[in-house]
N, C-alpha and C positions, 0 to 999 in steps of 0.2 A: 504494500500500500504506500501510495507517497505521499509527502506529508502535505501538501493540498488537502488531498482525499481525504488522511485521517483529522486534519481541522475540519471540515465541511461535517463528517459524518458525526464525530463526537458535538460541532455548534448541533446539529441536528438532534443528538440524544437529550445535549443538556436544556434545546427547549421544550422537546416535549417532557420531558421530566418535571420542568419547572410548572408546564402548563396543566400537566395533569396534577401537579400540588395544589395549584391554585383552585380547580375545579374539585379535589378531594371534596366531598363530604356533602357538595353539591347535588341536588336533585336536579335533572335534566327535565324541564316541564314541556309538553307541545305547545307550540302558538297556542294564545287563546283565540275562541270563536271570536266574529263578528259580535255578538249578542252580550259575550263573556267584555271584550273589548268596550265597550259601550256602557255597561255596567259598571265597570270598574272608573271609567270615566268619569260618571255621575257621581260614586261614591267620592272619586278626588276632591271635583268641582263643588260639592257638600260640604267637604271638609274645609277646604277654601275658604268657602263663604263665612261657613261658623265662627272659627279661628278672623278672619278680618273682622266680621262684625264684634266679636269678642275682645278685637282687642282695640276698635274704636271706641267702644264704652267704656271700657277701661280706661282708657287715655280721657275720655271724655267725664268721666269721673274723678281724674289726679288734676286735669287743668283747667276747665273751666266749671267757674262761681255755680252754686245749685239753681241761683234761680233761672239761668240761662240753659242749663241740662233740661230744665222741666220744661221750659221754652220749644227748644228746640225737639224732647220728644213728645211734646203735643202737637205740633206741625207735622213731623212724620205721622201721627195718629190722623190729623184731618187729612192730610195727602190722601190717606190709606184709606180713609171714611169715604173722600167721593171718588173711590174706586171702587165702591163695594156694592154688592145688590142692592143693599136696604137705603143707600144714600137718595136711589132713585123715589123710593117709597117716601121716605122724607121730604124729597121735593113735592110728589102728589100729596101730600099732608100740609103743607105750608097751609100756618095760621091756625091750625085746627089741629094743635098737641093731643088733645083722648081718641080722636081718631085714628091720629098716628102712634099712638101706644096700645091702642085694641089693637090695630093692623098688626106692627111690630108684636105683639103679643100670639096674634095667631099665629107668625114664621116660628117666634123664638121658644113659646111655650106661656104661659100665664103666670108661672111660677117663677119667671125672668125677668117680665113686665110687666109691672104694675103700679099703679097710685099709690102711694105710704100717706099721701093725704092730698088736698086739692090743687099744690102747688110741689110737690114732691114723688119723683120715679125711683121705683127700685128695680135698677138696669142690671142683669144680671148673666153670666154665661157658665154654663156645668162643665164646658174645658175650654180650654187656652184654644182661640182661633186663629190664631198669628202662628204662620206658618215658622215662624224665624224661631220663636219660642218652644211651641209644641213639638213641634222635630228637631230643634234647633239644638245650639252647643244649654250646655248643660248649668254653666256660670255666669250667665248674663245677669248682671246687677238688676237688684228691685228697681231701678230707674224705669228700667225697660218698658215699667205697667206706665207708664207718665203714657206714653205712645198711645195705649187704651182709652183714658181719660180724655187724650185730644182728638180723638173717634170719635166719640161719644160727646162732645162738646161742641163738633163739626156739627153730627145729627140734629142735636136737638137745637142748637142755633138757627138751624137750616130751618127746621120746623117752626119755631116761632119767631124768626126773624129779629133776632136780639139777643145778648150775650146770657149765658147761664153759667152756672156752676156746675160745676161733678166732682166729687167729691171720690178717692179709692178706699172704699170700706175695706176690702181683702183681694186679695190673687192666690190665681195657683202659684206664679209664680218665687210667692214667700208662704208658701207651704200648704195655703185653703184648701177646701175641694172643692171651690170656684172663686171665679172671679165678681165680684158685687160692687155695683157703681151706688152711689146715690145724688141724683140730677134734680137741681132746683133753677126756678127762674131766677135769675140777679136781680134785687130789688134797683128800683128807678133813683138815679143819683141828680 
């Protein structure tokens, strides 16, 4: 053999040597399917999302003042309010709050919506409907119910045409087993 050859053949031995260390202990998987591929996609793009939103509130909790956090997630809340089915019913009810709270009461249940007394609604949900929340990451700060609040604040604004109150009695989110608004008119200043 000359010594060409035997350099050429021993580089040869000592990669695959090294290459099958490195693959030692490894499972050799098949491509995954289309279907598999696409799945796993979703799950990343999930994860993303959680993890970013996670750690905007966070941040959004170390740096800016409370009453600008409760600001800002009651605006995502009415954003989200007239994107919603019920915002349209809220428009058909303009002016006419017991209508729009019997309406509202037959989608949501009676036991959701209802009068606590002539000028007082007790708004209510038996699970989290925010999609961010309910499937969402795990540790999102109680801030996050403010977002609820400014939904619910769009609504019934919408409906009587004037600024109201909402008040967060509880959330799933800090431990309830629902979430309970309690909505008044804003007395005339």
């Amino acid at each position: 053999m000359k010594r060409n050859e035997f350099i050429q053949a021993a580089a040869g031995a000592c990669l695959a040597c090294s290459g099958s260390a490195f693959l030692e202990g490894q499972e050799v998987k098949p491509a995954a399917d289309k279907a598999e591929r696409e799945r796993l996609m979703r799950e990343t793009e999930k994860r993303f999302k959680e993890e970013y939103i996670r750690t905007l509130m966070e941040n959004m909790e170390k740096t800016v003042d409370p009453e600008t956090r409760v600001r800002l997630m009651n605006d995502c809340g009415r954003a989200c309010a007239r994107r919603s089915g019920l915002y349209k019913l809220a428009q058909e009810h303009q002016g006419n709050l017991k209508s729009f709270v019997q309406a509202a009461a037959e989608r949501l249940g009676r036991e959701n919506v209802r009068f606590l007394n002539a000028a007082a609604i007790h708004w209510s949900y038996p699970r989290c409907f925010c999609e961010l929340v309910a499937a969402g990451p795990d540790r999102l700060p109680a801030l996050y119910c403010q977002c609820s609040v400014g939904w619910a604040l769009e609504m019934f604004e919408t409906v009587l045409q004037k600024p109201v109150r909402v008040r967060l009695v509880q959330s799933i989110k800090s431990g309830a087993s629902s979430c309970v608004f309690r909505v008044e008119a804003a007395p005339a200043e």
